[in-house]
N, C-alpha and C positions, 0 to 999 in steps of 0.2 A: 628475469622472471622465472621462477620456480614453479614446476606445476606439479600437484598433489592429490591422492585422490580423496572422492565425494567424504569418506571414513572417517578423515580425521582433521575434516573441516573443527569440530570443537577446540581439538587438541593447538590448531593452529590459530585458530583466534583467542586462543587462551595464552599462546604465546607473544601475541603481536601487540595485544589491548593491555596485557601484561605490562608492556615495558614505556608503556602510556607516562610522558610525562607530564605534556602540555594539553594535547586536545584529541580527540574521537571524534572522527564526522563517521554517521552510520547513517547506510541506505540499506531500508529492508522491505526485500519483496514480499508475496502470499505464502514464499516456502516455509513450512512449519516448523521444519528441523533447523533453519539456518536461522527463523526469528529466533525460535526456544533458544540455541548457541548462543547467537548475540546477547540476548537480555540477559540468561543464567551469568555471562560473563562482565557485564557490564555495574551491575549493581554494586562489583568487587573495585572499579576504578577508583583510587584517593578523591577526596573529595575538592582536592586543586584543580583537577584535571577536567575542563570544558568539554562536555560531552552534549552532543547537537546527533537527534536523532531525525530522519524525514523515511516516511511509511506513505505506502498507498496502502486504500483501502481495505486490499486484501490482506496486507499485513495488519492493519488494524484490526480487521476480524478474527486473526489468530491469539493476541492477546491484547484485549482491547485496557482490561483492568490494569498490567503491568506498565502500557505504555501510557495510559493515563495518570502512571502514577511517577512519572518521569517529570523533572523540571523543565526540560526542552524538546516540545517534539513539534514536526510538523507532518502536515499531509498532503501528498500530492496528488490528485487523480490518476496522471498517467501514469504508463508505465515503467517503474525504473529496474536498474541494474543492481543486483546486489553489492555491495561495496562497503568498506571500511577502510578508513584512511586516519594513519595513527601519528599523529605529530608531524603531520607533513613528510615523514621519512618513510615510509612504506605504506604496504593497502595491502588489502585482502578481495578479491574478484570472483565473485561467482559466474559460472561461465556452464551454460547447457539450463535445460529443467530437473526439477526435482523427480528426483527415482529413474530418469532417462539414463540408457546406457552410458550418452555420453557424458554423462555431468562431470563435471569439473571443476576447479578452482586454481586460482593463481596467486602467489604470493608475489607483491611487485617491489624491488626494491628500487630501480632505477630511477633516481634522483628527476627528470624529467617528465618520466610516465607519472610520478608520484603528483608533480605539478601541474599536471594535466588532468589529474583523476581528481583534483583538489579542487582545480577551477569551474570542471565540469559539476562536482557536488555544487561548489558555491552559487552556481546560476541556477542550479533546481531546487537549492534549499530558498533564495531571494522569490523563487515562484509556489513555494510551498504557505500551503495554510494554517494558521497555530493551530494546533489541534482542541483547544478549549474553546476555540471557535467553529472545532466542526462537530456538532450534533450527532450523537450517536440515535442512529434511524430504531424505530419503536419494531416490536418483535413483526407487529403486523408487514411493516414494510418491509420485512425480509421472506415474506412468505412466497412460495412459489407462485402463488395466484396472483401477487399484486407485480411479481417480476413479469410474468406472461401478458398481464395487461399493459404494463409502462411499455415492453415490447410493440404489443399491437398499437398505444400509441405512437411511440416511435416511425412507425412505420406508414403510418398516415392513414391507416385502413378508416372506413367508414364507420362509425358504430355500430351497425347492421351487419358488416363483415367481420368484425373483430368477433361480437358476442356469436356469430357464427361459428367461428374457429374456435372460440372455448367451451363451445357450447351451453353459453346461458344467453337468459334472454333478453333482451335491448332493454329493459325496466332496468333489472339486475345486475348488467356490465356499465348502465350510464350511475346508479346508483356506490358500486367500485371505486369508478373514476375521480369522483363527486370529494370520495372519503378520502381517497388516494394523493388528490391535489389538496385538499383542507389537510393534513398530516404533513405533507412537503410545503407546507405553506407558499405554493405556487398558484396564479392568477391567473394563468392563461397554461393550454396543455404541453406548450413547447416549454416555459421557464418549468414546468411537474418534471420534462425531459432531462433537461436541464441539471436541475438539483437531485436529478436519482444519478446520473453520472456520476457528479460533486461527490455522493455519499458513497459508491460503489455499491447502487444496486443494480446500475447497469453498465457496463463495458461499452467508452468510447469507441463510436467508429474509426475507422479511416479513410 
């Protein structure tokens, strides 16, 4: 395992996607610099070479048109690891957050780890969602107002406490709601919860 720093993460998956014979599995997080790397390099893969992309949300929100415009993607709610695994023979590991002192990356060559990194993609890409089947949320449901109310749903508050806490009035935040769950096309306020996870407009608990 090589480790390299934040800088020339491009430089080194330009190297590794590079020499792509057979296949690309890509795991990409919210980070914007490592999506923008990935895809800038990817678009350049021969066209023999199987390339399977899995995004959560946040990475979907960074280029949602690009990845849309991919033959193979899927999405996952949770959270994943950044990662790219090139023919089975090596990967590329993102390791720390983006902009944090420590960020880092790893390039793996070790025949084993490489089998491991492989498998672990394999069971999160088999739980991932195609992504023409996942709805891209309308501007309204990305508004700050509608993320502070799914919150106060979440959270079980009363409706009388919640429009409290936003300070509008119980007509105003049950009328929200109303819109809120008709747009999520959810039936009940738990399955609204539910599907704003699904789409990331809200962060699973734990």
């Amino acid at each position: 395992m090589t480790h390299t720093d934040a800088e020339v993460t491009a430089e080194t998956l330009d190297r590794l996607i590079g020499r792509a014979r057979r296949s690309v599995n890509v795991a990409l997080t919210g980070s914007a610099g490592y999506v923008e790397a990935v895809l800038r390099r990817l678009v350049q893969v021969p066209s023999g070479v199987t390339v399977r992309v899995l995004c959560n949300p946040a990475a979907l929100d960074v280029a949602p048109a690009r990845l849309r415009g991919l033959p193979t993607v899927r999405v996952l709610r949770h959270e994943l690891c950044g990662i790219v695994v090139v023919d089975g023979m090596s990967a590329f590991l993102r390791l720390g957050n983006e902009g944090a002192a420590d960020e880092r990356a790893a390039v793996v060559t070790d025949r084993a780890a490489v089998s491991t990194l492989q498998l672990l993609y394999a069971g999160a890409w088999s739980r991932g969602r195609r992504l023409v089947d996942h709805p891209e949320p309308s501007p309204r449901l990305r508004s700050e107002l509608t993320r502070r109310i799914l919150e106060q749903l979440r959270s079980g508050r009363t409706d009388a406490t919640a429009a409290g806490a936003l300070q509008v009035s119980l007509r105003t935040y049950r009328r929200h709601v109303a819109e809120i769950m008709r747009e999520l096309d959810a039936s009940s306020r738990f399955q609204a919860g539910v599907r704003a996870v699904e789409l990331g407009l809200l962060h699973e608990t734990r």
